[in-house]
C-alpha positions as CSV (number, residue, x, y, z in Angstrom):
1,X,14.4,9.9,28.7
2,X,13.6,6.6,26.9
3,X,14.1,6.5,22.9
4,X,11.3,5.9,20.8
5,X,10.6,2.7,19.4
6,X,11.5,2.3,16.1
7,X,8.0,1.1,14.5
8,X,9.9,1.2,11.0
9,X,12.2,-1.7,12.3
10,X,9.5,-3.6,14.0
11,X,6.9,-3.7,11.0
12,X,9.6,-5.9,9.0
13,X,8.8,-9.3,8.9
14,X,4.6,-9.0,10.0
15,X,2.3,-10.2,8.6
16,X,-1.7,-9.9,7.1
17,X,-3.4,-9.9,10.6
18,X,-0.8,-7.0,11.5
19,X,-1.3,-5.2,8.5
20,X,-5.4,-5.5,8.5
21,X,-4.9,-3.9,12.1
22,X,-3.6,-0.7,10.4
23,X,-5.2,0.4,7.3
24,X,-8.9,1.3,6.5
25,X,-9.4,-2.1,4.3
26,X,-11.5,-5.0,6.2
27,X,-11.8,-8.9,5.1
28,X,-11.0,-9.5,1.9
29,X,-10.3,-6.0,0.8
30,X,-6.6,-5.8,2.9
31,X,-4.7,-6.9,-0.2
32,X,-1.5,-7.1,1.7
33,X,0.5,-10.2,3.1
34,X,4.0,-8.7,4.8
35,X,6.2,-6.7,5.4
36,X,9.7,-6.5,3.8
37,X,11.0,-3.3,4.4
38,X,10.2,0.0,6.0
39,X,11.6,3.4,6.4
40,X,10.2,7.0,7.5
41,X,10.3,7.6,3.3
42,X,9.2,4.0,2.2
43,X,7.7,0.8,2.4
44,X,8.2,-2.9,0.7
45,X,5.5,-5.1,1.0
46,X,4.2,-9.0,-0.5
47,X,1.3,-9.8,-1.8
48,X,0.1,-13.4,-3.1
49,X,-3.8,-13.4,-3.3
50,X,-3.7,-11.8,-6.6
51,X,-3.9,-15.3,-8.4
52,X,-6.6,-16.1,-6.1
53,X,-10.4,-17.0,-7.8
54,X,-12.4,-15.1,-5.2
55,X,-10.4,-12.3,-5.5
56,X,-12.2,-9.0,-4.3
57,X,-11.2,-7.0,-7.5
58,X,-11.8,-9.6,-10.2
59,X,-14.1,-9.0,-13.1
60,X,-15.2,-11.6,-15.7
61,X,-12.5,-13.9,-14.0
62,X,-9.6,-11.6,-14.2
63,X,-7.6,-9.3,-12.4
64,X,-6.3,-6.0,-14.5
65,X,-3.3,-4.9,-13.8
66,X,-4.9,-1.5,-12.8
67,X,-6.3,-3.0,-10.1
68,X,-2.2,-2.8,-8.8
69,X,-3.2,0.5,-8.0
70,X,-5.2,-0.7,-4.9
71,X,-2.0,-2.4,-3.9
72,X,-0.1,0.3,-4.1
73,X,-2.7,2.4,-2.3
74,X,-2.6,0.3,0.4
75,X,1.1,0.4,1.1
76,X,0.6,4.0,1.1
77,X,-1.9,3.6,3.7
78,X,0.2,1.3,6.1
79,X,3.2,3.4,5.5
80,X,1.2,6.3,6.8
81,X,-0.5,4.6,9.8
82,X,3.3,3.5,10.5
83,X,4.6,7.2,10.4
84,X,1.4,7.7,12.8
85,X,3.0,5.5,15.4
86,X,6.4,6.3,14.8
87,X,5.0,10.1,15.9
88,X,3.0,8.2,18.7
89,X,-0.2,10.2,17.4
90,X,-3.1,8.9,18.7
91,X,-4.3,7.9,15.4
92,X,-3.0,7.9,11.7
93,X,-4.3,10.6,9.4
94,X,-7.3,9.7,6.9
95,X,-6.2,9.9,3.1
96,X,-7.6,9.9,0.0
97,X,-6.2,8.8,-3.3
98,X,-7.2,12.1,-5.2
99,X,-4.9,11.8,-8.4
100,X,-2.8,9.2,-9.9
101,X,0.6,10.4,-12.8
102,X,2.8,8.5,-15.0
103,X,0.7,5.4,-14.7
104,X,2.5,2.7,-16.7
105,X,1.1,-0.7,-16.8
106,X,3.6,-3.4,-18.1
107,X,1.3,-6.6,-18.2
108,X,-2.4,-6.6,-18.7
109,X,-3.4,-8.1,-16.0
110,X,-2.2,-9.6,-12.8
111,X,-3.9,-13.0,-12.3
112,X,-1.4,-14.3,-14.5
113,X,1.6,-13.6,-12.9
114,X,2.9,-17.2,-10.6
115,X,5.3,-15.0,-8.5
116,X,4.3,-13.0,-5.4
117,X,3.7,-9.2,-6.2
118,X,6.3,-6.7,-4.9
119,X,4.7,-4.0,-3.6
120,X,6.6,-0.5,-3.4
121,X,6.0,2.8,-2.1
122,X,8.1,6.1,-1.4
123,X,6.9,9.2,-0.3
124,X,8.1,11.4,-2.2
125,X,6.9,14.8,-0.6
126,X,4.7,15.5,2.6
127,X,3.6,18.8,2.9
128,X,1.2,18.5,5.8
129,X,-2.0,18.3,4.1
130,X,-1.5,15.9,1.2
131,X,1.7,13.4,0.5
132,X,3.0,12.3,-3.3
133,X,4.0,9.1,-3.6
134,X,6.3,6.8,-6.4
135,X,4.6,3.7,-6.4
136,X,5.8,0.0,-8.5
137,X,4.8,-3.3,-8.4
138,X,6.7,-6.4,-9.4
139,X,7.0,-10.4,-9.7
140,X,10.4,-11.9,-9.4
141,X,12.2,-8.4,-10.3
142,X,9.7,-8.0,-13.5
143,X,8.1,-4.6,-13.7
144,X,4.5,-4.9,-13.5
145,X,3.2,-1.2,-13.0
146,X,4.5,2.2,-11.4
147,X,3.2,5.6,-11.0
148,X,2.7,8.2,-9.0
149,X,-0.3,9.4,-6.5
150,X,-1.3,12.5,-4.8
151,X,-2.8,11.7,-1.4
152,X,-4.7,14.1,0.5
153,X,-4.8,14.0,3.8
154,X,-6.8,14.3,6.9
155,X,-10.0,14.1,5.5
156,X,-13.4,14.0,6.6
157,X,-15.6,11.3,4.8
158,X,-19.4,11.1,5.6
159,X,-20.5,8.7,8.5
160,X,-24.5,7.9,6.8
C-alpha cells in the first residue's frame, strides 16, 4: 500500500497559475501569488498586486485595508481545496464566508504598503459542516489586519 502524497508539502513554493487552478476566484479576482507554507491546520501565502492600479477591489483609487479580508478568504479557500486533495475527494467542498470576529485593521488601507502582503490562515475548528478560521495579514512582519471567520461549508449556490 502506497502512502499518500503529501499535497501540504508539494503546494510550497507554487505559484498564481497553481493557485487560480484551486479556488472559486477567476482573472483578476485570484488575489494570490504563492505559496509559503502549508499544513493540514494552516496556510502562508504572498500577495503583491495590492499596489497594483487596476486592482479588482479598488475604489476611488484606493484599496482599504478591509478589502484584506478577501485575501484572507482566499487562503481559506486554497487551504480547503488543499485538504480536498490531501483526502483525495473528488472535489473540495463549497464555502461561504458567513461571519467575520475580532476584525482589527492596523493601516487604512493597503495600496500604500511597498512590501508584499503576508497572508495567513489557521483553521481553527472544523466541525463538518462549517470551519473557523484566525486570519492576519502583514508587510515585512508589520501587522496589517487579523480576525476571525466562520465558513460554512458545502453549500449550494444558485446556478441562474
Amino acid at each position: 500500500m502506497s502512502a499518500l502524497p503529501d499535497v501540504f508539502a508539494a503546494a510550497c513554493g507554487q505559484g498564481h497559475a497553481w493557485i487560480a487552478a484551486r479556488v472559486p476566484h477567476a482573472g483578476r479576482m485570484c488575489l494570490l501569488d504563492g505559496v509559503t507554507r502549508a499544513t493540514p491546520q494552516a496556510i502562508i501565502c504572498t500577495a503583491c498586486n495590492h499596489r497594483a492600479h487596476d486592482h479588482p477591489l479598488r475604489q476611488d483609487g484606493r484599496l482599504g485595508a478591509a478589502c484584506g479580508v478577501e485575501y484572507a478568504a482566499q487562503a481559506m479557500a486554497l487551504h480547503g481545496a488543499l485538504q480536498a486533495e490531501q483526502r483525495q475527494a473528488a472535489r473540495p467542498r463549497a464555502g461561504m464566508l458567513v461571519s467575520l470576529r475580532d476584525v482589527r485593521l492596523q493601516v487604512g488601507r493597503l495600496d500604500d504598503i511597498d512590501a508584499d502582503l503576508t497572508v495567513q490562515a489557521k483553521c481553527e475548528a472544523d466541525n463538518g459542516d462549517h470551519c473557523v478560521y484566525g486570519f492576519w495579514l502583514s508587510a515585512d512582519a508589520r501587522p496589517l489586519l487579523q480576525g476571525r471567520a466562520v465558513v460554512m461549508l458545502d453549500v449550494s449556490f444558485p446556478t441562474s
